[in-house]
Phi, psi and omega in degrees: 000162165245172167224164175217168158221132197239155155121144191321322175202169200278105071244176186264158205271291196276148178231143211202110158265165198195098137263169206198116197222144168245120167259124175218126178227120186264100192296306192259029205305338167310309153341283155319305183302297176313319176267000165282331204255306183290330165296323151290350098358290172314301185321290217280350178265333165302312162318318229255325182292333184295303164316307218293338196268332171284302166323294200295308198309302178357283179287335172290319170308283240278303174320275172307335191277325168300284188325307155347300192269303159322302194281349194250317180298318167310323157298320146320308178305326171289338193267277211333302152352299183298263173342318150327309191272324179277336167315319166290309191304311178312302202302303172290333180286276192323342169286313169302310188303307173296345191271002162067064162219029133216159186274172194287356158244012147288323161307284181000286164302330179297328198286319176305333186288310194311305191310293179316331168255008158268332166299308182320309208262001154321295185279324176294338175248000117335311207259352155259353182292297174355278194319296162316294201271357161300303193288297172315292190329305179315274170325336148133350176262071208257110170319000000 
């Protein structure tokens, strides 16, 4: 509270009081709580949409690096084949050849195959070493 006193002379006359009292109490005190509750709501579905977006890249990653890995070995197998057959095929065109029944540049070209399927099956099993260690990794298991 205050007090006051006013007025033209002295002692002075009039006296004026003031009082003043404040109250604050939170009616809606709820309020708060509900948007605190909807915004942790919002959070956990956002959270829950995020895993579900990881997951999946996850099993895609896991996916492709198998698939990846299937297909590089399998070319291998596929080289090896190769390479196999022009390798016999060089061994007999180099027999012919010294026995002078196909000419040197049908050996020739034979030989170029055989080298090419061996360059060939080189890069195919580089390319399955690749393949292999993309898949540990994927798995998590990287040296």
């Amino acid at each position: 509270g205050s007090t006051s006193r006013s007025g033209p002379e002295w002692p002075l006359e009039r006296a004026r009081w003031n009082v003043g009292l404040s109250l604050s109490y939170p009616f809606f005190s709820g309020g708060k709580k509900i948007y605190d509750l909807k915004i942790a709501q919002t959070d956990k579905v956002k959270s829950e949409e995020n895993f579900r977006e990881i997951k999946q890249e996850i099993l895609f990653q896991i996916e492709q690096a198998y698939n990846g890995l299937i297909d590089a070995v399998e070319n291998v197998k596929v080289k090896e084949k190769y390479f196999i057959a022009s390798q016999e095929r060089a061994k007999i065109s180099g027999v012919k050849y010294v026995n002078g029944l196909i000419s040197y540049q049908d050996w020739d070209t034979i030989e170029n195959e055989f080298i090419n399927s061996k360059k060939s099956l080189l890069g195919a099993k580089f390319n399955a070493f690749v393949a292999w260690a993309e898949w540990k990794k994927v798995l998590g298991e990287e040296e």
